[in-house]
N, CA, C and O atoms as a GROMACS GRO file, in nm:
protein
  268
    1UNK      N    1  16.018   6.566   0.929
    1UNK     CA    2  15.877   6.601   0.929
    1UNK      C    3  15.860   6.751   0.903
    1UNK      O    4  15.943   6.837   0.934
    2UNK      N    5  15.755   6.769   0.847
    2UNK     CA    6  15.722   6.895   0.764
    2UNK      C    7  15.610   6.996   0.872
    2UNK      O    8  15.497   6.965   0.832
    3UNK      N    9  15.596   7.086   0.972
    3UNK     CA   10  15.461   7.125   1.000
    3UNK      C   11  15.402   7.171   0.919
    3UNK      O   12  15.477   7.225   0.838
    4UNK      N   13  15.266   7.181   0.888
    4UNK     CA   14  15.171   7.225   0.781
    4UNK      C   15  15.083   7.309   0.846
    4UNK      O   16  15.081   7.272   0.964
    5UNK      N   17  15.014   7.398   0.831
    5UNK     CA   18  14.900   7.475   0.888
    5UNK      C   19  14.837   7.529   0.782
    5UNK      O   20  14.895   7.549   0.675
    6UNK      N   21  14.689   7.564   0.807
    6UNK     CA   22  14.581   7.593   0.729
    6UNK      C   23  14.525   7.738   0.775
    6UNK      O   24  14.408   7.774   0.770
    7UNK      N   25  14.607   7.794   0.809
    7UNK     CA   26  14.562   7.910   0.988
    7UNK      C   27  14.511   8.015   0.841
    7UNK      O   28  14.389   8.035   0.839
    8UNK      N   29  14.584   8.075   0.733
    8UNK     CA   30  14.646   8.146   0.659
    8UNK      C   31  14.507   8.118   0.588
    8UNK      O   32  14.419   8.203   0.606
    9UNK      N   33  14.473   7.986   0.495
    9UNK     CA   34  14.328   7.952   0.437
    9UNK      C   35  14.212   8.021   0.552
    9UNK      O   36  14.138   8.110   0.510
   10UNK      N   37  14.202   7.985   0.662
   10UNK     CA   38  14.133   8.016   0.742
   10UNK      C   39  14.080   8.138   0.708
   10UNK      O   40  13.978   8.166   0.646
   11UNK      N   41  14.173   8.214   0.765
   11UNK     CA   42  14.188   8.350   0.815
   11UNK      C   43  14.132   8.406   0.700
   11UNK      O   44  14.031   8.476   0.712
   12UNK      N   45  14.196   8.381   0.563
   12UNK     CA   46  14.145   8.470   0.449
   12UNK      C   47  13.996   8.418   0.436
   12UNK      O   48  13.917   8.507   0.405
   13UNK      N   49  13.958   8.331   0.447
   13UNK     CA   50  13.830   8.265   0.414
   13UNK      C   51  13.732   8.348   0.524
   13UNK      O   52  13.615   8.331   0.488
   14UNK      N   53  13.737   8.405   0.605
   14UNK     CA   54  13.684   8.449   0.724
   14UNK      C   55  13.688   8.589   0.709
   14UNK      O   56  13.636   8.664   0.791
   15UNK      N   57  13.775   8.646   0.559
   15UNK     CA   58  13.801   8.812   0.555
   15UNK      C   59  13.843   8.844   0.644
   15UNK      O   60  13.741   8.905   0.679
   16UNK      N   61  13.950   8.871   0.772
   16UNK     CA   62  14.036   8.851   0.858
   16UNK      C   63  14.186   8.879   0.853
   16UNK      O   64  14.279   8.815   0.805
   17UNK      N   65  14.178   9.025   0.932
   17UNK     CA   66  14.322   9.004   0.859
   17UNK      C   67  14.375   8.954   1.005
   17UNK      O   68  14.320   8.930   1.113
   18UNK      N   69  14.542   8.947   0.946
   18UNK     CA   70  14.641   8.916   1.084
   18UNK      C   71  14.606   8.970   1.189
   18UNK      O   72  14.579   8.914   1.296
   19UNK      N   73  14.604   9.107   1.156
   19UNK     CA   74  14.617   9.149   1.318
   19UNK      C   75  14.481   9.142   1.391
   19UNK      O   76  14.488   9.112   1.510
   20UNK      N   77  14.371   9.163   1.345
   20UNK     CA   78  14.239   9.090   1.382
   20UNK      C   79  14.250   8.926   1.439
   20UNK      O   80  14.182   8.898   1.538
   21UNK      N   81  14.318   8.841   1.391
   21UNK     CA   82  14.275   8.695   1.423
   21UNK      C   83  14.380   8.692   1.543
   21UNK      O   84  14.359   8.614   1.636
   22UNK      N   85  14.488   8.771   1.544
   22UNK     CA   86  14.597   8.781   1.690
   22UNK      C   87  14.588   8.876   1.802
   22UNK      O   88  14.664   8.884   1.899
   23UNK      N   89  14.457   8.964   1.770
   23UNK     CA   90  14.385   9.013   1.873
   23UNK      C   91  14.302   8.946   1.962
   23UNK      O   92  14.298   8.959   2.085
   24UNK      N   93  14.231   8.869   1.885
   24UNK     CA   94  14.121   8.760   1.938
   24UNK      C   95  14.231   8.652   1.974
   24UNK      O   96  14.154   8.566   2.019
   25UNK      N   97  14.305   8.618   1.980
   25UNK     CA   98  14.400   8.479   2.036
   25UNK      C   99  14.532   8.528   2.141
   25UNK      O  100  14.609   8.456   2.204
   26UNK      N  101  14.523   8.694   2.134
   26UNK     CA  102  14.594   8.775   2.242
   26UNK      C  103  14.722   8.742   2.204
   26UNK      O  104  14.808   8.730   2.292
   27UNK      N  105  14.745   8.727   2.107
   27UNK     CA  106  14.918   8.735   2.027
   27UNK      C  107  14.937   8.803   1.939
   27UNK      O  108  14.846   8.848   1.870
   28UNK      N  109  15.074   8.830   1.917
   28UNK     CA  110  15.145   8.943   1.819
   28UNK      C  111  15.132   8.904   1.654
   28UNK      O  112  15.153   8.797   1.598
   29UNK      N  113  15.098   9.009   1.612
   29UNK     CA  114  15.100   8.997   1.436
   29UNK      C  115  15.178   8.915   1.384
   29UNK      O  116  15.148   8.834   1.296
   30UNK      N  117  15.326   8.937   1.451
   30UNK     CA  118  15.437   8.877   1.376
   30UNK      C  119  15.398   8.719   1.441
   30UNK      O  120  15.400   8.624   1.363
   31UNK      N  121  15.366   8.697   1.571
   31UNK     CA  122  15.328   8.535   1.566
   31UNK      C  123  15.244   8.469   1.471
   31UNK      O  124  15.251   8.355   1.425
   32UNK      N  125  15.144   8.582   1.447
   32UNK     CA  126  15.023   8.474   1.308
   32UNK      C  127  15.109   8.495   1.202
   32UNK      O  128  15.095   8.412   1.112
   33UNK      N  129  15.211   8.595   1.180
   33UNK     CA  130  15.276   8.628   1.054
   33UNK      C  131  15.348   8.479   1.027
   33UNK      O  132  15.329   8.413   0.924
   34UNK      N  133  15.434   8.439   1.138
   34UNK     CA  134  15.539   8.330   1.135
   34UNK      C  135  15.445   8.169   1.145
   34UNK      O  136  15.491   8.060   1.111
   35UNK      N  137  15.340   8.188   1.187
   35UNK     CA  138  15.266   8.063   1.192
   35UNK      C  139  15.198   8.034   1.107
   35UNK      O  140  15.152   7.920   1.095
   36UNK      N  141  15.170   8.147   1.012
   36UNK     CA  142  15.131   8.092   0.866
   36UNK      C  143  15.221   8.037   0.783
   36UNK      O  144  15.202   7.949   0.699
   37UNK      N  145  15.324   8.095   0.811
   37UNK     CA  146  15.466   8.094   0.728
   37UNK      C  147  15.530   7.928   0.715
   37UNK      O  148  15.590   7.873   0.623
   38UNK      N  149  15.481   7.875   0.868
   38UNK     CA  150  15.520   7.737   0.893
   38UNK      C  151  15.670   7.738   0.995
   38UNK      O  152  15.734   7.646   1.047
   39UNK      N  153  15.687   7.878   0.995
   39UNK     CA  154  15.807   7.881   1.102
   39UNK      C  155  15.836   7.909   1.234
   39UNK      O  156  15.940   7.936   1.294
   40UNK      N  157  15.650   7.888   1.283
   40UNK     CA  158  15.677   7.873   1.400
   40UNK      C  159  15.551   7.765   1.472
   40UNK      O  160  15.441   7.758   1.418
   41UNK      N  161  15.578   7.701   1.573
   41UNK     CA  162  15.500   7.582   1.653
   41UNK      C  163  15.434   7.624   1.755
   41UNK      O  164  15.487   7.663   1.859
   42UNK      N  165  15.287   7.618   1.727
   42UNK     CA  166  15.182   7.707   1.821
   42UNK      C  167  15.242   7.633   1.992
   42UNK      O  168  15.294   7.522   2.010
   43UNK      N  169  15.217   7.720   2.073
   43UNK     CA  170  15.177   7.603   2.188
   43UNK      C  171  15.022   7.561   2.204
   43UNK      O  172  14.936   7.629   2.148
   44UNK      N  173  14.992   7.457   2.273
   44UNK     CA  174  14.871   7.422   2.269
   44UNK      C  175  14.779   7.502   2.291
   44UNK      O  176  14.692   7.493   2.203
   45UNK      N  177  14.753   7.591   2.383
   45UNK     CA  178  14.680   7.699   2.444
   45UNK      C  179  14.635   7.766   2.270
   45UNK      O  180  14.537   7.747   2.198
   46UNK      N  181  14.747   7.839   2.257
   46UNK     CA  182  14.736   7.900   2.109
   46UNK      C  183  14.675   7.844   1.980
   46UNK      O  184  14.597   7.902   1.904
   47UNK      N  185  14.719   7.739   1.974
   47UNK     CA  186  14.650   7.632   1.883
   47UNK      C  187  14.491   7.593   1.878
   47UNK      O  188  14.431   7.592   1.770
   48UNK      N  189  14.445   7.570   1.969
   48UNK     CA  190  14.330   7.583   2.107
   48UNK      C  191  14.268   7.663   2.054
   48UNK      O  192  14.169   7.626   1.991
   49UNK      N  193  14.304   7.814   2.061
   49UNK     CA  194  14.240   7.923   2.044
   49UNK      C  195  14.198   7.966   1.939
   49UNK      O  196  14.081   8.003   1.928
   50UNK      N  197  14.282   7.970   1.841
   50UNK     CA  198  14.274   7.948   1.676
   50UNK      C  199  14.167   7.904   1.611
   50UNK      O  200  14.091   7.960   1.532
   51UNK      N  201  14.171   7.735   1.678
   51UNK     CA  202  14.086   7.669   1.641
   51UNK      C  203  13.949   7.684   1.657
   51UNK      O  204  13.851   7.639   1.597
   52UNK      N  205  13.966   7.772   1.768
   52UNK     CA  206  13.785   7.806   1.884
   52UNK      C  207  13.772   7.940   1.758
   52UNK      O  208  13.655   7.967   1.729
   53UNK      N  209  13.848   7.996   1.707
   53UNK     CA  210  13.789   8.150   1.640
   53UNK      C  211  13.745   8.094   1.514
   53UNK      O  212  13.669   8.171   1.455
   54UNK      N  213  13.772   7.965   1.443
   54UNK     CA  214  13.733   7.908   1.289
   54UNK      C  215  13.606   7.813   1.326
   54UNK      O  216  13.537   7.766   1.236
   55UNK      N  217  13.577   7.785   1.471
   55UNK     CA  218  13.517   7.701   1.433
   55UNK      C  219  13.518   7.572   1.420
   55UNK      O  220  13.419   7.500   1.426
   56UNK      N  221  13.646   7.535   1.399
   56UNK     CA  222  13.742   7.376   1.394
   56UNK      C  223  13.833   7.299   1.470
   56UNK      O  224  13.884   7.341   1.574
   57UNK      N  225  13.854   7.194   1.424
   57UNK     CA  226  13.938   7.096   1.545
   57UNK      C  227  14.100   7.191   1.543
   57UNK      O  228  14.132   7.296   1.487
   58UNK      N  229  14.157   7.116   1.614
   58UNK     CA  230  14.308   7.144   1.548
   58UNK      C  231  14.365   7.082   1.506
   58UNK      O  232  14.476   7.128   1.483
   59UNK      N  233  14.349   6.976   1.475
   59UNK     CA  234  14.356   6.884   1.389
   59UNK      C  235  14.329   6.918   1.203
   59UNK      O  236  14.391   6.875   1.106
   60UNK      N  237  14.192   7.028   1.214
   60UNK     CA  238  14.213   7.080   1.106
   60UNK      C  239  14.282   7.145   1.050
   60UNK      O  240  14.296   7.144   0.927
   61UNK      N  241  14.349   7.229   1.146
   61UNK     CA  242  14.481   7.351   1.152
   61UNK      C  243  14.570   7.294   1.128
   61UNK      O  244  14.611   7.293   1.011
   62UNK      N  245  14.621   7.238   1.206
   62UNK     CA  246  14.771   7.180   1.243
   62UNK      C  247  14.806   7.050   1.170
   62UNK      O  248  14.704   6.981   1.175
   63UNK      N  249  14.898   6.985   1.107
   63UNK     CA  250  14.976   6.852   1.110
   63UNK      C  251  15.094   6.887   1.082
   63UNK      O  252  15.132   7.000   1.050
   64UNK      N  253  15.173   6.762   1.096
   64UNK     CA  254  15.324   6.762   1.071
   64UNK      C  255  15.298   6.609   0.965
   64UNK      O  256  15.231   6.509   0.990
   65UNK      N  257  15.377   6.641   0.846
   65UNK     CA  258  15.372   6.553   0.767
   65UNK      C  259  15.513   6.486   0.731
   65UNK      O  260  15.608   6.525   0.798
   66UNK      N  261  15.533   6.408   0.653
   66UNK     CA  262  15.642   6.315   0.603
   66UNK      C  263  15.677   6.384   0.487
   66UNK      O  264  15.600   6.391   0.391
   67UNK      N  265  15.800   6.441   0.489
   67UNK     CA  266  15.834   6.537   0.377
   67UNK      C  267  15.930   6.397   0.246
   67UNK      O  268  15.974   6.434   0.137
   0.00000   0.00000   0.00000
């Protein structure tokens, strides 16, 4: 399984940079850096939070797909 995230669409769509959207979610640059990237797995809390700053489910953010 593949994780996928949309955090990266988001964020630019919102004019937003990194360190702005990991201020508001109280995490490090390099975490939104690596979670756009796909190489790293929010915990829920984080995921949660993300989702509360776009506006959207996390469901919109997040899946893991069938590679």
């Amino acid at each position: 399984m593949a994780f996928v995230t949309k955090v990266k669409e988001y964020r630019e769509k919102a004019g937003m940079k990194q360190s702005e959207l990991a201020e508001k979610v109280k995490a490090r640059r390099e975490t939104i850096v690596h979670l756009e990237n796909g190489k790293y797995n929010p915990s829920l809390k984080l995921a949660m939070d993300i989702a509360r700053v776009f506006g959207v489910s996390v469901e919109e953010l997040f899946a893991f797909t069938e590679e």
